[in-house]
C-alpha positions in Angstrom: -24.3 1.8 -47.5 -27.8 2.1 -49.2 -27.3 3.1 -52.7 -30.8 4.0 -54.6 -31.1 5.0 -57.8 -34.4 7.0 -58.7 -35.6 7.9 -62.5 -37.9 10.6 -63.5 -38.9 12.7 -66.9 -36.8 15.6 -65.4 -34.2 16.8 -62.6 -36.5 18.3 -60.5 -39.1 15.5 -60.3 -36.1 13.2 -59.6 -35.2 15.0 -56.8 -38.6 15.7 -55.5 -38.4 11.8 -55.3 -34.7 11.4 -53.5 -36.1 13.7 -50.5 -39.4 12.2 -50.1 -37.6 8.7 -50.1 -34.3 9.5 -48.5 -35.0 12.8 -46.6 -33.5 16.1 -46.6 -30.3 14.7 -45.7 -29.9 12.6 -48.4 -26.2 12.3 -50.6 -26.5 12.7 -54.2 -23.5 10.7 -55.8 -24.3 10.7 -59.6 -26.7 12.1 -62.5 -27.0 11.3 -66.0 -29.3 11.2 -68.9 -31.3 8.2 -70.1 -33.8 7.5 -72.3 -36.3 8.6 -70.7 -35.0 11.6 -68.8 -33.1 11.9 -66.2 -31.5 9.0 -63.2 -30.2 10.1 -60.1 -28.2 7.8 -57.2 -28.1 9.0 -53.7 -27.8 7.4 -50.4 -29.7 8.5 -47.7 -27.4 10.4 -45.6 -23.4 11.3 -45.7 -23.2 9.6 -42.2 -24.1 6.2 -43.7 -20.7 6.7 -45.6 -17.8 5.0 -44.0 -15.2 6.0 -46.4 -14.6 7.4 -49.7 -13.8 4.8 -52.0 -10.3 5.9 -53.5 -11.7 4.8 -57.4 -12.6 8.2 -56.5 -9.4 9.3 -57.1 -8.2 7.1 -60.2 -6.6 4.8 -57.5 -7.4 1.4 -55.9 -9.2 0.7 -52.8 -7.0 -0.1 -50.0 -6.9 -3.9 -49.2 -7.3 -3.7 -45.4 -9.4 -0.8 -43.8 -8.0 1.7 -42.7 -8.0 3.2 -39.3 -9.1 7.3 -39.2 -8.5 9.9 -36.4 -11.4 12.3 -35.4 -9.7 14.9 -37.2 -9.1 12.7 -40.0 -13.0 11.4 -40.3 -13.5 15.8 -39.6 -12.6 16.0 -43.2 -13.4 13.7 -45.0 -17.1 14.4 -43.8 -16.3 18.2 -45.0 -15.3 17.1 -48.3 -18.5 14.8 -48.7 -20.3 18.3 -47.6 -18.7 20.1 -50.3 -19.0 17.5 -53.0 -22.8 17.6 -51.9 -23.2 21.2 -52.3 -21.2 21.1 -55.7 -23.4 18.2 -57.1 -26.6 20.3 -56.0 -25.8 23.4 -57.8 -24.7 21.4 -61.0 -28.1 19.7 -60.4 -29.9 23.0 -59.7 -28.2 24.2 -63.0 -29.6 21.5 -65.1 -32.7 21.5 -63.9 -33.0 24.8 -64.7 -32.1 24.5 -68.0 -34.2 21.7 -68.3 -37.4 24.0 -67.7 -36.6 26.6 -69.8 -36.3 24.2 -72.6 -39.4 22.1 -71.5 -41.6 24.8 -70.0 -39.8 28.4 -71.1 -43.4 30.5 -69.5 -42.9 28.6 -66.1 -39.2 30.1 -66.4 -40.4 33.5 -67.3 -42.6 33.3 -64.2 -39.9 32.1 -61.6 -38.1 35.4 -62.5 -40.7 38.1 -62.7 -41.8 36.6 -59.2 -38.0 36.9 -57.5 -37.5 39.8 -59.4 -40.8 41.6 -58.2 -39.4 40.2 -54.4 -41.0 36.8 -53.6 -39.6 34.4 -52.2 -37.9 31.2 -53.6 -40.0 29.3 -51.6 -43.3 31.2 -52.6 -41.9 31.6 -56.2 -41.6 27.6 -56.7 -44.9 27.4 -55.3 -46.8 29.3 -57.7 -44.8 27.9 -60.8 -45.3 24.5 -59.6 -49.3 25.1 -60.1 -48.9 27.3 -63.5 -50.1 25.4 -66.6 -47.4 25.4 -69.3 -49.4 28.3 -71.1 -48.1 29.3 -75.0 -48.0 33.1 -74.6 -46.3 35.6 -71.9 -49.4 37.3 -71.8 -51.5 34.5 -70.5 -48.5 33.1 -68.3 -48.5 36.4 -66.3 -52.4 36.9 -66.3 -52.5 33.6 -65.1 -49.6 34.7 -62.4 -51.5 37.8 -61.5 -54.5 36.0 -61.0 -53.0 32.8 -58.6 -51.2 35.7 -56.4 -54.0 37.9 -56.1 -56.5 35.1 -55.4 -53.9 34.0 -52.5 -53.6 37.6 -50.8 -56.6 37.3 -47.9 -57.9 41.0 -47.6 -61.2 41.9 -45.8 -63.7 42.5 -47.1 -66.5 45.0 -46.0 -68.5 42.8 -43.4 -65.0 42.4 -41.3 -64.1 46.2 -41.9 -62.8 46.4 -37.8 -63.9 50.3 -38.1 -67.5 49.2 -38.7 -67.1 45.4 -37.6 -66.7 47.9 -33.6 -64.7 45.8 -30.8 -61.4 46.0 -29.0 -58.2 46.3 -31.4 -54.5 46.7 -30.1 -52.1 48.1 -33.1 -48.8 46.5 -32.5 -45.5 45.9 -34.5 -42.0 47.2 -34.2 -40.6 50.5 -33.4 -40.9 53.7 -36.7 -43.6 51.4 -38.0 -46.4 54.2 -37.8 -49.0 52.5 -34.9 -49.9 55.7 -33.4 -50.3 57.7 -36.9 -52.4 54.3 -38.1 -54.8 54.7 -35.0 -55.4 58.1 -35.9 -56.3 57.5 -38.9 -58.8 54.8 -38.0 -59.7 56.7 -35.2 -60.8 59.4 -37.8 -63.1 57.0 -39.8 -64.8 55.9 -36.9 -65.2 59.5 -35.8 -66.6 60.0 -39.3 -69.2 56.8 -39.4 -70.6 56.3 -36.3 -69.6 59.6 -34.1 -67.2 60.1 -31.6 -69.0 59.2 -28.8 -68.5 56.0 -29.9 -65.3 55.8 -30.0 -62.2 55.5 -27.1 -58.8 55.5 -27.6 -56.2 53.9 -24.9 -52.2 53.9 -24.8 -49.9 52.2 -23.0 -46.7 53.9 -24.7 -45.3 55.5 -21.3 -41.8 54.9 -23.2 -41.1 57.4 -25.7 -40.8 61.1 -24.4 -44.4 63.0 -25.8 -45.9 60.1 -27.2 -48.9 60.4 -25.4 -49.3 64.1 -26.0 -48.8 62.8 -30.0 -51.8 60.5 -29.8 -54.2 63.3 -27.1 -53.4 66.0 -30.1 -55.3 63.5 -32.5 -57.9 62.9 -29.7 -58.9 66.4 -29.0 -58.6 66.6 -33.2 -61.5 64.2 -32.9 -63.3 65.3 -29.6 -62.1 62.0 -28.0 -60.5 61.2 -24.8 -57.3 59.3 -24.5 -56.9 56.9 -21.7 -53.2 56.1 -20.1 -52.2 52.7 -18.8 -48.9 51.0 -18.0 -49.9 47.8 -16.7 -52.5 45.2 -17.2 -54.4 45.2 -14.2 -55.3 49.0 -15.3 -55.9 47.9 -19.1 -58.8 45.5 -17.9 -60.3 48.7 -15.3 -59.7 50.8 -18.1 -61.7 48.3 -21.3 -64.3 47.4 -18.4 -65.2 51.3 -18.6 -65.2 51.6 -21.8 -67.5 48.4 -23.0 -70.2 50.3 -24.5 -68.3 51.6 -26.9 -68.5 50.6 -30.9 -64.8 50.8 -31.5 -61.6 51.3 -28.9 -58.3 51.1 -30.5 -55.1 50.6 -28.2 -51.7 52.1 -29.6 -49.0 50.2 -28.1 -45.5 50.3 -27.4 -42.7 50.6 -30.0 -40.2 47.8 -29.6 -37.7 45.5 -31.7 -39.5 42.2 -32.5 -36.3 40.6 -30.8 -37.3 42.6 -27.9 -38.1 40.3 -25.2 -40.9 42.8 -23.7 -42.3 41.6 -26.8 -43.4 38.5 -25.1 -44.8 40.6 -22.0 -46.9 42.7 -24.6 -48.5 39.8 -25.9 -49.1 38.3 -22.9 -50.9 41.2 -21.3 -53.1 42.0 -24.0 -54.1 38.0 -24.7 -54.7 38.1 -21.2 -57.1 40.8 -20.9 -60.9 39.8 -19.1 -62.3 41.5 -22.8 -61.8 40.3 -25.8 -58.9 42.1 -27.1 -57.7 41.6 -31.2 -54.0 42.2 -32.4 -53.5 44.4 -35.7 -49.7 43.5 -36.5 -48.3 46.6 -38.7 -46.1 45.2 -41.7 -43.1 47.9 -42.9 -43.8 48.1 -46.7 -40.6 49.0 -46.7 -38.5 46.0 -44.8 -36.7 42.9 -46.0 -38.3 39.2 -46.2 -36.3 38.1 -43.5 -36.6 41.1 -41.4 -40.5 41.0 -41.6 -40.8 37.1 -41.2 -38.9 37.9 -37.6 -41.5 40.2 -36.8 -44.3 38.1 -37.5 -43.1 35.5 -35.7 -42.4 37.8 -32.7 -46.0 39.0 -32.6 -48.1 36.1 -33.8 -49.8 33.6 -31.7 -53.5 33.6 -30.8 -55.4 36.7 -30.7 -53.5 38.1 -34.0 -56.6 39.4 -36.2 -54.8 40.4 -39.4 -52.4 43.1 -40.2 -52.1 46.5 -42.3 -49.4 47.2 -44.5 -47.5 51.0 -43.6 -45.5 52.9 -45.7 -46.5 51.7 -49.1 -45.6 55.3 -50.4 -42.2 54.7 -49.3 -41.5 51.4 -51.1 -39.7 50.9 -54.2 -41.6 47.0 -54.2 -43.8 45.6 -51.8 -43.0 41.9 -53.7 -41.5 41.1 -50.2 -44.3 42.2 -47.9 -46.9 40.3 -49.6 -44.6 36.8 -49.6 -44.6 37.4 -46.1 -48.6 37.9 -45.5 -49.4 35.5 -48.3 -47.3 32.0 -46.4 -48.5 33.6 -43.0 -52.3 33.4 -44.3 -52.6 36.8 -42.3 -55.9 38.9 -43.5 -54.8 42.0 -44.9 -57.3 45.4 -43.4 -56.0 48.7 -45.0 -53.0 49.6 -46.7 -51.1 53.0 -45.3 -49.2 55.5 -47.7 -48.6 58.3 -46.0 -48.4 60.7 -42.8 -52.1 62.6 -43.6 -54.8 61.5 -41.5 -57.4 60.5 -42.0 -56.6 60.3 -46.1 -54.3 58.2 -46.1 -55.2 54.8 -45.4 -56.9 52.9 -47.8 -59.2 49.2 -47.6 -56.5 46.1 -48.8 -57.6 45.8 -53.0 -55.7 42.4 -53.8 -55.8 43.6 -57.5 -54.1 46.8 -56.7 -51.4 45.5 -54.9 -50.4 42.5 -57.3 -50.3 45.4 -60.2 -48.2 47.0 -57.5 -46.1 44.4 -56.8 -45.3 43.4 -60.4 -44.5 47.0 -61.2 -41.4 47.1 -59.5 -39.5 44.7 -61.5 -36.8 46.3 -63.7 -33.9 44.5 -65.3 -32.2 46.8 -64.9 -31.5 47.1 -61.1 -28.3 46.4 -59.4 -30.4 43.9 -57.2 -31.9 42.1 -60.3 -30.3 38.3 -60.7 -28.5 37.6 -63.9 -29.4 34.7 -65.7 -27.0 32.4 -64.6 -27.9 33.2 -60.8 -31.4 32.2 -61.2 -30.3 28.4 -61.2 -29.2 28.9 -57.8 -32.5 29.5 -56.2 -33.7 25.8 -57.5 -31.1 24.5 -54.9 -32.5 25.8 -52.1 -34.9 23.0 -51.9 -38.3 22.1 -54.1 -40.5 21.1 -50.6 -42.9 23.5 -49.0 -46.5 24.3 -48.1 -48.5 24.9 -51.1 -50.8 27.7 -51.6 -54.1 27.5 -53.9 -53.7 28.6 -57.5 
């Protein structure tokens, strides 16, 4: 059994230290104060532990070894699981109260980020680059700033509407794809004419969908063309190549759907060039929207647009997810009236937005002793430029 013992000024750098030595895995068995901060020991793994020495329990060690059953070595490998857990929420604990007493801004950052709805993971990011600044007022300018820098909107030379190509709106069912195609269909009507513009569906699902996206076409004096397989998508884009701007409203699935995969695969597959605009639900969880991007990214996946911002209480959560994604935000959508209401991504806007919704006083807000809980969920991750 490899016992290490690792020193560092506080509980978190000491830690940072066990992983990178021991791994993820590794068995924290003691913590204490010294001099000059704080020591941890750990081993590298619980399954390097052949027994638990019975000092443990104020008794001595048995003088011959002692042979276990399965069931037997079953739990004493639980109770090394649960004495891990308990020693990394006491460490978690003291950690945090070590950085409120070393760096009390860095604190007040952690919690206006999970209360506005990032991430742990994105939260400890961000603190980990803030400077240990004297006010509140410069900690969260400073905040504002790092986020908003981080948030990857276009910008006008990679508008798609004026940018012209081949763009497939995708994303789960209730998201808004063929009300979002309207509406861009409406500025391109508006900039370049609607001669220059085509619109194709391939929802042959849902009952009247197609007469929902002709209404907006003869709205706009443009055609809609109807496919339902991808041998008649390429005929289709092969007929329509000399025009500025074709947008293709898809069908409406569950990102666990596994037509999913199909979708992909026949617009990736097209002989044209065709580009992905992923929908993100303002209005979804963390978890729920990492599922989706994961469902629908892969190559081909030219940024997103965030839907139903006027239906959101935060949108702290959608912006984690497009923020450790690095997806390029387009427009921002915040409400059924087209062509109003859809809007070019402002990264300033939406951090003021995002940092709005935090309140105290919610029934979802953490209490203070909670907070300490989110350091054990692990100080590793891909860091983001502050």
């Amino acid at each position: 059994m490899n016992v290490r013992k690792f020193r560092g000024a506080t509980a978190r750098e000491v830690l940072r230290k066990v992983k990178e030595t021991l791994g993820p895995d590794a068995l924290i068995l003691s913590n204490r104060p010294v001099a000059d901060g704080v020591e941890i020991t750990a081993i590298a793994s619980a399954e390097e532990v052949e027994f638990i020495p019975q000092q443990v329990r104020e008794s001595p060690p048995p003088q011959k070894p002692v042979q276990s059953t399965p069931v037997e070595m079953a739990e004493v490998m639980e109770e090394i699981r649960r004495m891990r857990s308990l020693l990394e929420e006491q460490l978690a604990g003291f950690a945090w109260s070590d950085l409120s007493r070393r760096e009390p801004m860095k604190l007040l950052a952690m919690k206006k980020l999970l209360g506005a709805g990032f991430s742990p993971k994105l939260s400890r990011q961000m603190t980990d680059k803030m400077p240990n600044f004297p006010s509140e007022r410069e900690s969260l300018e400073w905040l504002k700033t790092a986020v908003g820098r981080n948030v990857n909107v276009a910008n006008p030379e990679t508008d798609i509407v004026d940018r012209g190509g081949v763009y497939a709106i995708v994303g789960p069912t209730g998201v808004g794809k063929t009300t979002t195609t309207a509406k861009l269909a409406a500025r391109c009507v508006v900039r370049h004419g609607a001669d220059k513009l085509a619109l194709v569906t391939t929802d042959s699902y849902r009952i009247g969908a197609h007469e929902q996206l002709r209404i907006y076409g003869r709205i706009l004096g443009v055609p809609v063309h109807a496919i339902k397989e991808a041998a008649d998508l390429n005929l289709i884009l092969n007929e329509l190549k000399d025009k500025h701007l074709v947008l293709i409203d898809t069908i409406g699935m569950s990102q666990k759907d596994q037509k999913v995969i199909d979708q992909v695969a026949m617009l990736s597959g097209c002989e044209m060039d065709v580009e992905r605009i992923l929908l993100i639900n303002a209005t979804s969880g963390g978890d729920t929207l990492d599922d989706v991007v994961r469902a629908y990214r892969g190559s081909g996946l030219g940024g997103c647009i965030l839907t139903k911002v006027d239906e959101a209480i935060g949108i702290g959560a959608s912006l984690d997810v497009i923020l450790r994604h690095k997806m390029v935000l387009h427009f921002i959508a915040n409400g059924q009236r087209v062509p109003e209401d859809i809007h070019p991504a402002n990264a300033k806007y939406l951090v003021e937005r995002a940092f709005r919704a935090f309140r105290e006083d919610s029934p979802h807000a953490m209490q203070e002793s909670e907070y300490s809980m989110m350091m054990a969920q692990g100080l590793s991750g891909n860091s983001l430029g502050a």
